[in-house]
N, C-alpha and C positions, 0 to 999 in steps of 0.2 A: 256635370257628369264627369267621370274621372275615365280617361286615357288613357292612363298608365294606372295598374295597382300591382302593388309587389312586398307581400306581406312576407313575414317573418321566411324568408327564402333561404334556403344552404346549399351549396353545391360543391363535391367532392371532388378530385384528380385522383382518382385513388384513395392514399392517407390521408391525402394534402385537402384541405380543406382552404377553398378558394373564397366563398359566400358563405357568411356565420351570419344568419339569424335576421337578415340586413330586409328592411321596412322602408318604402317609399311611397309618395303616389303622386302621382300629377292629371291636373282637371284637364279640361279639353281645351287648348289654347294654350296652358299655363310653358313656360323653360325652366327647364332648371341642368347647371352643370355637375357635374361627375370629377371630384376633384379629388386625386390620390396618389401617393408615389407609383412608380414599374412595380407591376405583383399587387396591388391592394385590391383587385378583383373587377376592375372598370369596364373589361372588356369582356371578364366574364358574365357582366350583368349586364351587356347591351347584349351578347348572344345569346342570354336568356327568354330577354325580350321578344328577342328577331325569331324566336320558333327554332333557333341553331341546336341550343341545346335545353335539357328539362333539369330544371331543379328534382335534386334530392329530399326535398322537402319544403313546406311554404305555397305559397296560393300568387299567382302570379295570372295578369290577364291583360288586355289590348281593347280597347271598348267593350268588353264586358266578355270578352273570346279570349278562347285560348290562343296562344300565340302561332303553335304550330298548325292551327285549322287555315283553310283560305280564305275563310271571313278577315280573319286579321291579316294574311298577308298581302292581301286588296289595298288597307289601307295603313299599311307601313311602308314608311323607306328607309332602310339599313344600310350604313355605310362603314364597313369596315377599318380598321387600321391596316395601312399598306394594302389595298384593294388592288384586286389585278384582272381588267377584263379582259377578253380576248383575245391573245397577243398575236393571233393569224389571221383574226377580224379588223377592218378596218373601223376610223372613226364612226361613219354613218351604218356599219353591219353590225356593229355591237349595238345603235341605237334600234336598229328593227329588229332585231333577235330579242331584245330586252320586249322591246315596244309589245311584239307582237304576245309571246308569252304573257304581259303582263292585261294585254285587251285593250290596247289604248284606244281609243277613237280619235278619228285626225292625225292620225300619227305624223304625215311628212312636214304635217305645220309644227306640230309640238319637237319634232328633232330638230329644225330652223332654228326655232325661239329658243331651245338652248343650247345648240351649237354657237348661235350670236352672242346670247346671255358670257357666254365660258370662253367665247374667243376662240373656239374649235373650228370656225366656217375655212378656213384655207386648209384644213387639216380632217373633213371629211371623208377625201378618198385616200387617207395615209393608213396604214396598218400599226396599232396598237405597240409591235415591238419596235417601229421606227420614232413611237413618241420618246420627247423629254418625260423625266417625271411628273414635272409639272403639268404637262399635258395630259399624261396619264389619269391624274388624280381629277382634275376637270374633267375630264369622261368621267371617270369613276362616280364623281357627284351627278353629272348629268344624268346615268342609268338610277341612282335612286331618286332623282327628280321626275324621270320619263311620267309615271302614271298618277302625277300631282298627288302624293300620300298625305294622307292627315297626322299620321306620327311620324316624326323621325328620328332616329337613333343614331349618331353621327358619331363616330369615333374619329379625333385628331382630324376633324374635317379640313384645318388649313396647312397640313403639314404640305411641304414640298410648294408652296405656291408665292407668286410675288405678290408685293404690294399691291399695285390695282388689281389683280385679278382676287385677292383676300375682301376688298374692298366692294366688288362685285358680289360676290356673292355674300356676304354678310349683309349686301342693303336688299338683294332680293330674299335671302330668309328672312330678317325682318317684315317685307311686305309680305309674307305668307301669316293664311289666317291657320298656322297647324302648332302641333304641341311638341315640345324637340326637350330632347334628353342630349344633352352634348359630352363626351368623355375627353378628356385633355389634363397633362397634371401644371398646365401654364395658366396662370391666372389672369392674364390680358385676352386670352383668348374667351377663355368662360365669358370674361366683362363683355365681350362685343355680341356675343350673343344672349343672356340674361344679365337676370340680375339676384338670381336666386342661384346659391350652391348646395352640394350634401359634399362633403367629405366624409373620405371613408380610408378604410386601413387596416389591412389582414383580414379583407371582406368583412368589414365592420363599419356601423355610422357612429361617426369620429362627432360629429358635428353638421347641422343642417341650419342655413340660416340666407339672411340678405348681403350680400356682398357688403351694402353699406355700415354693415354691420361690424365686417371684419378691418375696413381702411379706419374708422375710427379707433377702435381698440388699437390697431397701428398708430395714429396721431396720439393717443394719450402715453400710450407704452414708447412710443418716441423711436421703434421697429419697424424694418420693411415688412410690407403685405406677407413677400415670400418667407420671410425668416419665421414670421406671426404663424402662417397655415404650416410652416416645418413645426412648431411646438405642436400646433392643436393636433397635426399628423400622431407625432408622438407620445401623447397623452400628458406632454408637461404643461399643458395651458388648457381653463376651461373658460370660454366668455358666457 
């Protein structure tokens, strides 16, 4: 059954033309990352997703619903770049404000397990503008982890965080049985969480394929990974 479907999509700024014509899909389970330069439309295609904003054209859906219905919003979790939750709420008040809107059941177990999971327990009764960002941004995943979502939609999930806490939560997404779209234009990042990318560029698919697909054409071309996906960016390399 397919999770994600995001057929021949465009979406407009105005003149500006963000998503050109841009095709994807992904099964239930399956990852895949969102690999583009700033501007190639990464971001606008995860708020597509998220019910944020509607294409101007193209067929796009969430287990089989539209994005912006509640059906889908039940089982998605959307996590923005530069995410900002409540900065007059504290750690634990932005967990039951989320919680509660989102229906959780069991709620003060499930704020435990990921306050512990994210290293926020000494930082429960702190308020939001007295976090680091680091801290910030582990909230910020914690709120779309609250209602265990089957999709997730992660923009630059590891920006702002250190090693072990990177490390944390890449081995608990890994134990989730859910289907994740990851947006990042850093290529170690994508690896840690699939193993499948789409690149894209001026809201366009540049290229869709296995990672392992791209380190080899790297070892015969005798190129870094990055320098390799800068060509395919700009349409001077086709593998």
């Amino acid at each position: 059954m397919e999770c994600i479907h995001f057929e021949q999509v465009s979406k407009y700024y105005g003149k500006k033309r963000a998503i050109d014509g841009l095709t994807f899909r992904l099964d239930c389970g399956e990852s895949m990352a969102l690999i583009g330069p700033n501007g190639a439309g990464k971001s606008t295609t995860l708020k597509i997703l998220a019910g944020i904003l509607k294409p101007d054209s193209g067929s796009v859906s969430i287990s089989g619903y539209d994005p912006s219905t509640n059906d889908a919003r039940k089982i998605v979790g959307y996590l923005p770049e530069d995410a900002a939750p409540y900065f007059t709420l504290s750690v634990r008040e932005n967990l039951e404000y989320i919680g509660a809107l989102r229906g959780v059941q069991n709620l003060n177990s499930r704020m435990d397990f990921l306050m512990e999971l994210l290293g926020l327990g000494n930082y429960r009764n702190v308020k939001v503008s007295a976090l680091s960002r680091g801290n910030r941004q582990k909230l910020a995943i914690a709120l779309v982890l609250i209602h265990d979502p089957k999709v997730l939609l992660l923009d630059e999930p590891l920006n702002y965080l250190d090693i072990p806490s990177q490390e944390a939560i890449t081995k608990y997404f890994h134990s989730l049985k859910a289907t994740f779209l990851v947006s990042t234009h850093i290529m170690s990042i994508a690896e840690r969480f699939t193993s499948r990318i789409l690149i894209i560029n001026n809201g366009r698919k540049v290229w869709e394929g296995d990672i392992q697909q791209i380190k080899d054409q790297s070892n015969r071309s005798n190129v870094s990974v990055e320098d390799l996906i800068t060509r395919i960016m700009g349409g001077q390399l086709e593998l």
